[in-house]
Every structure is written in C-alpha cells, then in structure tokens.
TORKOL-4160 file (C-alpha; in steps of 0.2 Angstrom, whole numbers, padded with zeros to 4 digits, m for minus):
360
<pt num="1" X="0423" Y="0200" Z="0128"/>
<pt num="2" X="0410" Y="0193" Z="0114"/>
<pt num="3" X="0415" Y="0176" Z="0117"/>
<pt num="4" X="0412" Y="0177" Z="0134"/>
<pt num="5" X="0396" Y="0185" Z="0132"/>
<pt num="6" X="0391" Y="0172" Z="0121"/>
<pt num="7" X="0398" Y="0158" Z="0134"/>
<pt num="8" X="0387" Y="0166" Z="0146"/>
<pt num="9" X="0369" Y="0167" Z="0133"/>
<pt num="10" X="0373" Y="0148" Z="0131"/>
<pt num="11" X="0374" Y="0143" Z="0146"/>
<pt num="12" X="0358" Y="0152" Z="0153"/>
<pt num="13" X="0349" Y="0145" Z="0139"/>
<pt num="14" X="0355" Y="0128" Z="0142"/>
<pt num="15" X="0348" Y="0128" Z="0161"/>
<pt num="16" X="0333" Y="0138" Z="0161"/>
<pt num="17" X="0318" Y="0130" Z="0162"/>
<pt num="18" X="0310" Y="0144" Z="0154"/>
<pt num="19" X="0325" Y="0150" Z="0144"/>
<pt num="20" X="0325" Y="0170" Z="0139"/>
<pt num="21" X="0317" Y="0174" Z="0122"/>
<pt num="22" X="0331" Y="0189" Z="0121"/>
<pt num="23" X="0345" Y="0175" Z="0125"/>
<pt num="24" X="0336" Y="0165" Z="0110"/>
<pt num="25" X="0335" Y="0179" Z="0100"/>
<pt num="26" X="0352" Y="0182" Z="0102"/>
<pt num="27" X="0358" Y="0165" Z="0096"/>
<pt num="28" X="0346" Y="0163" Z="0081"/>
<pt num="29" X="0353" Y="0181" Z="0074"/>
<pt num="30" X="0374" Y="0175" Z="0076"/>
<pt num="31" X="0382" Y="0179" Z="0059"/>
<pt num="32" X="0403" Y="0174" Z="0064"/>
<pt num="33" X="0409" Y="0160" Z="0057"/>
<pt num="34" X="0417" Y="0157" Z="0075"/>
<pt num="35" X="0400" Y="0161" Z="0083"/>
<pt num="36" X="0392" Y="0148" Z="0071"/>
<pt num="37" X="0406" Y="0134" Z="0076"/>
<pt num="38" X="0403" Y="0137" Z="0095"/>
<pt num="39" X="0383" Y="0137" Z="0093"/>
<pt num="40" X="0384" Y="0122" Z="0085"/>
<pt num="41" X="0399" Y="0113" Z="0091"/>
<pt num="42" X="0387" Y="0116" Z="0108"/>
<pt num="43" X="0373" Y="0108" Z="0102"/>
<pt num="44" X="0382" Y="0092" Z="0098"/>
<pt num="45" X="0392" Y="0091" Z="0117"/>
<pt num="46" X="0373" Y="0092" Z="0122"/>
<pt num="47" X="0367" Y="0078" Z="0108"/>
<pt num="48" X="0382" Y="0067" Z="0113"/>
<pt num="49" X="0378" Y="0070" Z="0130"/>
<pt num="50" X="0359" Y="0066" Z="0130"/>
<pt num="51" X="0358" Y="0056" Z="0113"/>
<pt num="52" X="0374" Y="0044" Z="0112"/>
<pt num="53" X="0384" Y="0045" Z="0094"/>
<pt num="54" X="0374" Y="0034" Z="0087"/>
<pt num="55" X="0364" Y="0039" Z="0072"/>
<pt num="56" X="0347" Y="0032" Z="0070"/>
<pt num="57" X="0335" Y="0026" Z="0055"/>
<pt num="58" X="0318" Y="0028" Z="0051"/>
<pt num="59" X="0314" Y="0019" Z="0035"/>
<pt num="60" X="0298" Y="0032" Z="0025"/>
<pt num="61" X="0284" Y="0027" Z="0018"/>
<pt num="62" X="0272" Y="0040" Z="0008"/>
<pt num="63" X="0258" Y="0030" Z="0005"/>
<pt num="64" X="0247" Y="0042" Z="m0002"/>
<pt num="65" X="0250" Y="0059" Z="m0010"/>
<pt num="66" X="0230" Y="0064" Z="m0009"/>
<pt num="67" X="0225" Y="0077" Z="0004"/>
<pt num="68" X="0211" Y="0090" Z="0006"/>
<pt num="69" X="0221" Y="0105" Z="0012"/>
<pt num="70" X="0227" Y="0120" Z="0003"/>
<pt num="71" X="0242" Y="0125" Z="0013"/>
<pt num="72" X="0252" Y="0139" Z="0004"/>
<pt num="73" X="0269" Y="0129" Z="0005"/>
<pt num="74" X="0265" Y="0115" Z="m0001"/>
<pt num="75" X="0266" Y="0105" Z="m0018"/>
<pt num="76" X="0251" Y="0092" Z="m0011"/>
<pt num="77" X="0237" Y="0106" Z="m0010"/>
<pt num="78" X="0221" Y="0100" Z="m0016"/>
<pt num="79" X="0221" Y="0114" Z="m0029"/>
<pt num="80" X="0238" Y="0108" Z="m0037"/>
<pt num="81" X="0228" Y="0101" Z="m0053"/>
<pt num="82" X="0244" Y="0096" Z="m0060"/>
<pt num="83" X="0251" Y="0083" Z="m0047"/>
<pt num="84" X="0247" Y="0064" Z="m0051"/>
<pt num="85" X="0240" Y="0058" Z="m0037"/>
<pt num="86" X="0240" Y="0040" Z="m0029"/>
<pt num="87" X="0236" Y="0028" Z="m0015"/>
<pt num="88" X="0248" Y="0014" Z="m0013"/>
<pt num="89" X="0241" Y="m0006" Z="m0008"/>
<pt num="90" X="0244" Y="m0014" Z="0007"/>
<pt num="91" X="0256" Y="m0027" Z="m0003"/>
<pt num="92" X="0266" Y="m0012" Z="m0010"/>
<pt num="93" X="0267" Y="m0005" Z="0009"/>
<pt num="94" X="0270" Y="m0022" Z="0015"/>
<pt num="95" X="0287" Y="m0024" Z="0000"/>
<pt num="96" X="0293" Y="m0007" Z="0007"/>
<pt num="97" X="0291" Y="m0012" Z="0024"/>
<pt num="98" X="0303" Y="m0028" Z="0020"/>
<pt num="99" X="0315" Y="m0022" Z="0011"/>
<pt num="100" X="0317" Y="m0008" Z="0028"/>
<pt num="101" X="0318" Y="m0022" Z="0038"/>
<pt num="102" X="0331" Y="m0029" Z="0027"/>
<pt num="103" X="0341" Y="m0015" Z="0029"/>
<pt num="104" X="0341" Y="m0019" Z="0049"/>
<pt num="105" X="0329" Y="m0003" Z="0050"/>
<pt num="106" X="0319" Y="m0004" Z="0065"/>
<pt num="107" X="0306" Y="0011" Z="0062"/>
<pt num="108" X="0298" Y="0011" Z="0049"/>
<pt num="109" X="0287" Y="0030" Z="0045"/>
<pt num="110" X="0271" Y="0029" Z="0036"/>
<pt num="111" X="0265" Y="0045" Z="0029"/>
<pt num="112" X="0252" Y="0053" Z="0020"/>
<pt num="113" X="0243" Y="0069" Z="0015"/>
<pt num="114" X="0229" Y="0073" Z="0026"/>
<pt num="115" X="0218" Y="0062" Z="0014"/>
<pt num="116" X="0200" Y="0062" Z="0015"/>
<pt num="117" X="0198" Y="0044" Z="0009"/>
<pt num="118" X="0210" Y="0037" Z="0021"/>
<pt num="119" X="0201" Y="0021" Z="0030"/>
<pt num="120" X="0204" Y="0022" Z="0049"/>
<pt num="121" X="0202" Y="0001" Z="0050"/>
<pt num="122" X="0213" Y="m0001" Z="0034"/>
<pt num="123" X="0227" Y="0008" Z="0041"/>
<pt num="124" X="0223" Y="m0001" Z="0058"/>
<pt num="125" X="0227" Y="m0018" Z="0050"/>
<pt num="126" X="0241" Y="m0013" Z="0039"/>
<pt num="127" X="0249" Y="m0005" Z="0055"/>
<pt num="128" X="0244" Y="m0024" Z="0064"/>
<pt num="129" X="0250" Y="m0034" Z="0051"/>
<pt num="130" X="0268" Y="m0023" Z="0051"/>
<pt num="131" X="0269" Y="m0028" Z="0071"/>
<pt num="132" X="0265" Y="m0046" Z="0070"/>
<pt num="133" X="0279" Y="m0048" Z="0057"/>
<pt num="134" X="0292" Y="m0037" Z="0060"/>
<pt num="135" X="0300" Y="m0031" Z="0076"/>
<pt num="136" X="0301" Y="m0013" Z="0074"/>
<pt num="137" X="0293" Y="0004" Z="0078"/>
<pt num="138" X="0278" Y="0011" Z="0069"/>
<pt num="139" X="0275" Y="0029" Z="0064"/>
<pt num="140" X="0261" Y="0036" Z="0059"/>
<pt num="141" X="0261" Y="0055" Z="0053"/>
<pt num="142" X="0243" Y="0056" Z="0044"/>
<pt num="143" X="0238" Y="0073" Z="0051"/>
<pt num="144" X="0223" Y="0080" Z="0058"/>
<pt num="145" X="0210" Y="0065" Z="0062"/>
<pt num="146" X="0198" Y="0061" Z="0075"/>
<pt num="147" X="0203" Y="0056" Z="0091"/>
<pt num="148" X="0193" Y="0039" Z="0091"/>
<pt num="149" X="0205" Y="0035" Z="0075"/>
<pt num="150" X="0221" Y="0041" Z="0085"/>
<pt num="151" X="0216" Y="0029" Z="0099"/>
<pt num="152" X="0210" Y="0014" Z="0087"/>
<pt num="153" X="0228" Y="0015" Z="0079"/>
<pt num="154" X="0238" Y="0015" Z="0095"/>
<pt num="155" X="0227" Y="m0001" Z="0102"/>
<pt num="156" X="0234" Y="m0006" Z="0085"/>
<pt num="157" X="0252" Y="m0005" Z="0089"/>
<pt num="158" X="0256" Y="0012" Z="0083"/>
<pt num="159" X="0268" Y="0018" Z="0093"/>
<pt num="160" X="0273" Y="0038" Z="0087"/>
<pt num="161" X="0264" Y="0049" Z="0078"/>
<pt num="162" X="0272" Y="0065" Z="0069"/>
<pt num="163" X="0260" Y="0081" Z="0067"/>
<pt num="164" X="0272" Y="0097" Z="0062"/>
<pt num="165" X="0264" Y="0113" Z="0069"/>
<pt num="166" X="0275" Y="0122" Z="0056"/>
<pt num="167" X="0274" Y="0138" Z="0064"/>
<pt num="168" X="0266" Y="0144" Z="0082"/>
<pt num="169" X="0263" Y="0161" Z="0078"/>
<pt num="170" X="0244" Y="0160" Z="0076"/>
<pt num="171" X="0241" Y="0173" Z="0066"/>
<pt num="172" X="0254" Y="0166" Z="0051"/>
<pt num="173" X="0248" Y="0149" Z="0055"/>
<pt num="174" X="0231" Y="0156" Z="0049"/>
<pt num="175" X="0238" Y="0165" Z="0034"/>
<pt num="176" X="0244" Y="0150" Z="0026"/>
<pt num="177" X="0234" Y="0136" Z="0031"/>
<pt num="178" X="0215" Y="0143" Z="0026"/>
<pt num="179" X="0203" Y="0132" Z="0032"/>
<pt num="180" X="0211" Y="0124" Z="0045"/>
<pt num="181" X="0212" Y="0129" Z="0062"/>
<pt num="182" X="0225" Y="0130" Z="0073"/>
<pt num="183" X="0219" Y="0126" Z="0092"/>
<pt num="184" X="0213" Y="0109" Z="0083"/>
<pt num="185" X="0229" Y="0107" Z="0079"/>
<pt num="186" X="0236" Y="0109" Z="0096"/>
<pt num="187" X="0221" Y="0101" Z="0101"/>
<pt num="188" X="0228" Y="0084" Z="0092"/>
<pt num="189" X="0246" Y="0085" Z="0100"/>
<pt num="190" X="0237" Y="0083" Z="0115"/>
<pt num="191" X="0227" Y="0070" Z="0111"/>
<pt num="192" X="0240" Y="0060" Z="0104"/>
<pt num="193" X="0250" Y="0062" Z="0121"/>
<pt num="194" X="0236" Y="0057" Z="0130"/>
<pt num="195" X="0233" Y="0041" Z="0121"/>
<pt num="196" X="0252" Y="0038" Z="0124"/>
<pt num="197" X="0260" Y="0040" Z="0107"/>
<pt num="198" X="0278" Y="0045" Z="0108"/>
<pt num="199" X="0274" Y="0061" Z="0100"/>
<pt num="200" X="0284" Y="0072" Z="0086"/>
<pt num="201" X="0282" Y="0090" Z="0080"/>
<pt num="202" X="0291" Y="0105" Z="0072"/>
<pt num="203" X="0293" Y="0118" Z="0061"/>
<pt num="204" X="0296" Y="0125" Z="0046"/>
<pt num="205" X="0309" Y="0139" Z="0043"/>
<pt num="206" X="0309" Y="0153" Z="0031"/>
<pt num="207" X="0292" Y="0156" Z="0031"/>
<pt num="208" X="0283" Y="0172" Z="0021"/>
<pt num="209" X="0279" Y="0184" Z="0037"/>
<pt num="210" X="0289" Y="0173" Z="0050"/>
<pt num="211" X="0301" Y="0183" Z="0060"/>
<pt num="212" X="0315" Y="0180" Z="0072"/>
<pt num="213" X="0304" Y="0180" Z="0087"/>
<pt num="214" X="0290" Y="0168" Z="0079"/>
<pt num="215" X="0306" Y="0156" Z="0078"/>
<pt num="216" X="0310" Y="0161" Z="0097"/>
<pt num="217" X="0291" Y="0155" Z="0102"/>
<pt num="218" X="0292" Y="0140" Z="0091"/>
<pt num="219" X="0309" Y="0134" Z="0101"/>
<pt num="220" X="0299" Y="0140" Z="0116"/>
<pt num="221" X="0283" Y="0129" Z="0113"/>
<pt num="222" X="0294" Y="0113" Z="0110"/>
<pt num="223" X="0305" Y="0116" Z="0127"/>
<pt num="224" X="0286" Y="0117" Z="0134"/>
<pt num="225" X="0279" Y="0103" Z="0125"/>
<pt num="226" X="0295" Y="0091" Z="0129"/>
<pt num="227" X="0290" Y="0082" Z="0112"/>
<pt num="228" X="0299" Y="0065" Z="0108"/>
<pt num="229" X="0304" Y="0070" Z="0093"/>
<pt num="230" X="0307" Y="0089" Z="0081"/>
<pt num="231" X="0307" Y="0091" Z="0065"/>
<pt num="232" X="0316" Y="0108" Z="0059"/>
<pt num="233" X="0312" Y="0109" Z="0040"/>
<pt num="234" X="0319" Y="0122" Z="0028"/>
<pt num="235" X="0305" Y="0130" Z="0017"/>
<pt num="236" X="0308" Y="0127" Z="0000"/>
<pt num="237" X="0294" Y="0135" Z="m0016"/>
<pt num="238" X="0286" Y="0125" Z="m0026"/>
<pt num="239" X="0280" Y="0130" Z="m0041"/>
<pt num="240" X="0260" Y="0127" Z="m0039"/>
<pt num="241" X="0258" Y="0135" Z="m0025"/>
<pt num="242" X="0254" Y="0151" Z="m0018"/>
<pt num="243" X="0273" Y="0153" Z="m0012"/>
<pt num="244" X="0279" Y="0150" Z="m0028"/>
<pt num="245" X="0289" Y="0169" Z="m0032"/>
<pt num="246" X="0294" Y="0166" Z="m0012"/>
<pt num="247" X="0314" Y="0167" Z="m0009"/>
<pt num="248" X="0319" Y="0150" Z="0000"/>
<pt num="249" X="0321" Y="0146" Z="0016"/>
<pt num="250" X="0338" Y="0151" Z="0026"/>
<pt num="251" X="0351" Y="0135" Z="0026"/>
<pt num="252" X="0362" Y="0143" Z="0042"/>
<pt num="253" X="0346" Y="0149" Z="0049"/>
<pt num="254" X="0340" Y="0135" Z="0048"/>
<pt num="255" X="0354" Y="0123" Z="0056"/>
<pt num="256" X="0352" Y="0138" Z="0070"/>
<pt num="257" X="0336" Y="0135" Z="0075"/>
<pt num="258" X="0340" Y="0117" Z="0074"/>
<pt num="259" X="0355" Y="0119" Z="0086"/>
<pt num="260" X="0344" Y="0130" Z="0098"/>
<pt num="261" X="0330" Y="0117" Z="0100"/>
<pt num="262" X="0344" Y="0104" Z="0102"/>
<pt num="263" X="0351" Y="0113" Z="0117"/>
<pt num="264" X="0335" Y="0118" Z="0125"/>
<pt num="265" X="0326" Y="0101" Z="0122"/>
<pt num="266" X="0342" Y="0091" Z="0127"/>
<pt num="267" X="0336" Y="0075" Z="0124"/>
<pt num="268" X="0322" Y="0075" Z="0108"/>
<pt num="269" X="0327" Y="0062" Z="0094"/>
<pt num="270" X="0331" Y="0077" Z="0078"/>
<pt num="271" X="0332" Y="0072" Z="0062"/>
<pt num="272" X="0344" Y="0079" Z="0049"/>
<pt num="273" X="0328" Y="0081" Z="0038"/>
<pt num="274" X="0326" Y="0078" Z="0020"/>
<pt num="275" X="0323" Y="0098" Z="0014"/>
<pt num="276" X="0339" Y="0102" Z="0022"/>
<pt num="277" X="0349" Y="0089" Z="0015"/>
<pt num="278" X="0340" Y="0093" Z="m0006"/>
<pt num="279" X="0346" Y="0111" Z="m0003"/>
<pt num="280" X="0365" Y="0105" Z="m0002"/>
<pt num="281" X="0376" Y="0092" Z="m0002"/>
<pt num="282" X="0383" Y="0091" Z="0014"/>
<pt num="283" X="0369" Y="0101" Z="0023"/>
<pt num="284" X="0362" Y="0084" Z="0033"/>
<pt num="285" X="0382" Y="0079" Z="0039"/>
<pt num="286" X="0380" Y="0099" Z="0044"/>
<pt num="287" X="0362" Y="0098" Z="0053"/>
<pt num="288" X="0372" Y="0081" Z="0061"/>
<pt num="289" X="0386" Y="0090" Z="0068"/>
<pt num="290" X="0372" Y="0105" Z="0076"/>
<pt num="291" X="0363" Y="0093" Z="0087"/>
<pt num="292" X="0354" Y="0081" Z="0074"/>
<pt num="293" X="0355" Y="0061" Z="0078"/>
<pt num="294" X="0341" Y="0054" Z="0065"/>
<pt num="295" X="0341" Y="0051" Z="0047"/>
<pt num="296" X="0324" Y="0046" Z="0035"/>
<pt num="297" X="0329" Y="0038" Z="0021"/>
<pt num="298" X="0314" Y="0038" Z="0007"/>
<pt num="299" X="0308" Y="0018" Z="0004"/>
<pt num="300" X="0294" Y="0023" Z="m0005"/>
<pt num="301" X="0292" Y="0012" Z="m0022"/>
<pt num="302" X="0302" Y="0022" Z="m0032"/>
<pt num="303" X="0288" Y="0023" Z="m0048"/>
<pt num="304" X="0280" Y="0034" Z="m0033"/>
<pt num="305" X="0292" Y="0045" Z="m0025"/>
<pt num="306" X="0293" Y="0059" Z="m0037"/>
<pt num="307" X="0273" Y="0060" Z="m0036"/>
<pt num="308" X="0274" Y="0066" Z="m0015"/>
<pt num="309" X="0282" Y="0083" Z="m0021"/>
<pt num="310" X="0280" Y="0092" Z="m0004"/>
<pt num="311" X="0292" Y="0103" Z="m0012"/>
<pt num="312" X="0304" Y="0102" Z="m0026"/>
<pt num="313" X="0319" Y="0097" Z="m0029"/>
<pt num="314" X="0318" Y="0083" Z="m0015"/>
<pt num="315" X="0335" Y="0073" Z="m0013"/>
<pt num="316" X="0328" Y="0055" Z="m0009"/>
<pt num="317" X="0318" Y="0053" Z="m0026"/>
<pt num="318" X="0332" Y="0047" Z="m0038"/>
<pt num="319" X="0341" Y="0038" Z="m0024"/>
<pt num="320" X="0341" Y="0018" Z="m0021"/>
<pt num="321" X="0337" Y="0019" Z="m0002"/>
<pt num="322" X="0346" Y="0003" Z="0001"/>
<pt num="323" X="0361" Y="0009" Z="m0006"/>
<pt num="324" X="0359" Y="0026" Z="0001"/>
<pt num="325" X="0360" Y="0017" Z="0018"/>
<pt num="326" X="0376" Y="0010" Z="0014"/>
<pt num="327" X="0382" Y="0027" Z="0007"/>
<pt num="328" X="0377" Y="0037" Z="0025"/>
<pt num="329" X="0386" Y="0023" Z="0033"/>
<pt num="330" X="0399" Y="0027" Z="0027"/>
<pt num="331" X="0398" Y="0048" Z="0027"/>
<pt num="332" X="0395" Y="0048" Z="0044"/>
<pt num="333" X="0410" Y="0041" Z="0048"/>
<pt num="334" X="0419" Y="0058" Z="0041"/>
<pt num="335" X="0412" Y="0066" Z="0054"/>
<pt num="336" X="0415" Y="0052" Z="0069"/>
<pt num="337" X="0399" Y="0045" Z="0072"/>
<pt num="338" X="0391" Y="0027" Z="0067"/>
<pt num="339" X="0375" Y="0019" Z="0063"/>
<pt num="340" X="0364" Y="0015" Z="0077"/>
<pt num="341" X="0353" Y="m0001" Z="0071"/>
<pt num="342" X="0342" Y="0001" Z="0088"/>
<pt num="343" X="0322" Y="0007" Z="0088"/>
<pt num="344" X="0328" Y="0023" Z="0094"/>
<pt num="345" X="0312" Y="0026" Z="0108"/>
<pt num="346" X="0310" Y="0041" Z="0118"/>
<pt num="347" X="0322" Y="0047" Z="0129"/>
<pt num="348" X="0312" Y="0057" Z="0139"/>
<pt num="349" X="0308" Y="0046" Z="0150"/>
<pt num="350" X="0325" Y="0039" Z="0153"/>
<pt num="351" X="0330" Y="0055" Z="0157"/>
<pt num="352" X="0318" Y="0060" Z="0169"/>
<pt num="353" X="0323" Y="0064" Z="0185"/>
<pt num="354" X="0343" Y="0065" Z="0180"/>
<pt num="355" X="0355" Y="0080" Z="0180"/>
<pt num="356" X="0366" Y="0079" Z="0165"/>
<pt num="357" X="0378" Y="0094" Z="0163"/>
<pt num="358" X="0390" Y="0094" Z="0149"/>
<pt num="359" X="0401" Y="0109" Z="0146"/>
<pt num="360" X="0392" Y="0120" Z="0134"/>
C-alpha cells in the first residue's frame, strides 16, 4: 500500500502543471531507504528521458573574491576582515580560459562576488575576447547589476547568466541578506530573461529558519520560472560568519530537493554542485544518479582558489582540474554514464511543445 501511494504522489507531481505542495511536501520528508531509491531512481528515468546520459562540463572561473554584501552564509561578506581578497587579470582569465578549452570544455563560468569595483566595459571585452577565440559558451554569474550592464554583456556574447535566489521565502530571504532586497532580486531574473540570457538560479538547503514548506515554494518557483538551469546547494558554516555555530546542511535532504526539482522541471541542465560533492565523497556520483547531468570543475589559478571561500572545506581547491576531468571521466563510468564534450544549451526550447512520458 505505501509503495503505491508513493507511485501515485509521483506521478501527480510529475504531470501537474502546478504540482501539489502536500505531494511535495510528502516527497521531501521520505526517510526509507526503499522510498529514497524509488525517489531518486525516478528522477534519473526523467533526466535520461529529458537530458540524455551524457554528463556536461562547465569549466569556473572566480575572478574576484571582492563583494559588498554581508550575507550571513557566506565566507566572502564584506565584513569577513580575515579573507585575502583579489581581482584576477584578464591574461590570468584568458590562461584559465585555455587550458578549459584544452580540456575540450565548451562553457566556461566566470564568477565573482558582487564586487563593487567590477568595470561593466572590462568585463564586456574579456567576455569578447573569450568568443572571438574560443568556440564555447559564456557564463556570467556576477550578481545583482544594472540592467544597462546585463544588456551591454549579452550584446557582448554573454550567453547565461547564474543569480541563485537561495531561498524564496521572503521573509528569511531578508533575515539573511540585510541590505539587500529581494523583489530586485527577482526583478534581475527578469531582466536577464528579457534580454535573452539562458538563465540559471537555485537554492540553498539547510538554511537557519528554512522549513519544509519554504523548500516546497522554492521547487514551486522554479517549476514557474522554467529556468534553464538550477543550482541545489547544500549550506555548509563558515567560521566568519554569522552562521558560524549553525549545524550544516542536510546531505539526503539535500539530494531530495534535488530529485524533486528534477522531476518537476523535467528538462533544466542541474549540476551535481561543488558544496555537495566537499561534504562526501561520493556525494556528486549521488546527486548524478538523483536527477543531476552537470559537473563545474574549479580552473581558477590554483594560488587563488582557496582565497573564494564561499564556505569551507570546498573540494576543488587542492585539485589539478585538468586531472580532476580525467578522474570524473572515469567515475562516472561506475555509474553508466559518459562525458558529454557538447556546449550543453538550453533544452527548454527543444522541448517546447513535446509530450515526453517516461515511467516514473
């Protein structure tokens, strides 16, 4: 009787356009092992059905760990005194650029805190210079800026851009992101959509004052939102901050809400993100057998990498990205599924207009 009642919560929550927030609810609070294994196992019929078997790369960049906000989970907070701060070059951008593309890499990610010294016409030539020289996909995720610099970036070449709304209850949004406002926040996904970037947001998990049913809107606002791509992240403390006595985040609650999003999204590129994967070892072939089809690995110069502490205890830092390429090659074969070398576009609009319906 359980297994068909959770046949059945699947199944509506797979075809509603407006799935329930009880059946959400319902899927995000499973404890079985056997519930977990038929949650998940579900979300990767839809991947495979919507998304292929092919795992795709985005080659990062952080290019500058400056930024003028004072999240409360976050290691970058302009009042962390202790962090080294630094800006990297457009030659030392350009190297990490090449040796992404030498690695057949056909996105590369180009991120930064939300700093205030960040030139718009700067970043508009480094992101022309990438396009004129390499045939790949540009990312931008450099938070919050005006539209007119949003727009000045795609006539560039940009063509993504990532903006995490972290959490869409309101309310906590405001508790932990003080001076910051969160309608301007929404107010840039639309931009960015407007001006055509593929766009990309998501969501921190295990959140001081989230709940259940904050996690149940935040699945709900991407099912509305049809983003191009979702990052689920897993909240990990960081010592300077005011988080820092905070339990962290959930690793199965986690890989839940990832699994949710996957099947009500259907067709959003999700990474297997970095927080996940520093927490445990074989957390990102996990998050890839719950609905994930995207990996990031970390080409930041490596004297830089440990200075973009986000959060601590971050995987990528000690690891030679070009060999951790070769090394997720080959780990993802243990699970069945390859390398896909392709730019990895939206598949949104391939997928307009078109029934798919796999056997959840």
């Amino acid at each position: 009787m359980k297994d068909n009642a959770l046949q059945s919560v699947l199944e509506r929550v797979y075809a509603a356009d407006v799935p329930d927030r009880d059946d959400i609810a319902y899927l995000l609070q499973l404890q079985g092992e056997d519930e977990l294994r038929r949650l998940f196992g579900s979300a990767d019929k839809v991947r495979a059905e919507y998304c292929g078997d092919g795992i795709l790369l985005r080659g990062l960049v952080e290019f500058s760990s400056y930024c003028r906000n004072t999240c409360f989970y976050c290691g970058l907070n302009r009042q962390n005194v202790n962090v080294e701060r630094y800006r990297l070059s457009i030659e030392e951008i350009m190297d990490a650029v090449d040796r992404i593309a030498a690695k057949g890499i056909r996105t590369v990610v180009l991120q930064s805190g939300e700093d205030d010294e960040l030139d718009a016409a700067w970043l508009a030539d480094l992101v022309q210079r990438i396009k004129q020289r390499f045939d790949m996909a540009v990312t931008l995720a450099v938070g919050e800026r005006p539209a007119q610099e949003y727009k000045l970036w795609r006539q560039a070449g940009a063509d993504r851009y990532l903006l995490k709304i972290e959490t869409t209850d309101a309310a906590l949004y405001r508790r932990l992101h003080p001076h910051m406002s969160f309608e301007n926040r929404l107010a840039c996904l639309e931009t960015l959509r407007d001006l055509g970037y593929q766009v990309g947001s998501g969501s921190l998990v295990g959140l001081k004052g989230q709940t259940v049913q904050s996690l149940v809107e935040d699945v709900l606002f991407f099912k509305r939102a049809n983003f191009d791509m979702i990052g689920i992240g897993l909240f990990i403390p960081h010592e300077a901050t005011p988080l820092a006595a905070e339990p962290m985040g959930d690793l199965e609650l986690t890989l839940k809400v990832l699994a949710v999003t996957r099947i009500v999204t259907r067709s959003a590129h999700l990474p297997a993100t970095t927080a996940v994967g520093s927490v445990s070892g074989d957390a990102r072939l996990r998050a890839l057998q719950a609905g994930a089809n995207v990996l990031m690995p970390n080409f930041t110069p490596a004297a830089y990498r440990s200075l973009y502490e986000i959060y601590p205890y971050k995987r990528c830092v000690k690891e030679d990205p070009a060999a951790a390429v070769d090394g997720v090659a080959a780990a993802v074969r243990t699970i069945g599924r390859t390398i896909d070398y392709a730019r990895g576009d939206s598949l949104k609009t391939a997928c307009a207009g078109v029934l798919h319906n796999p056997t959840i």
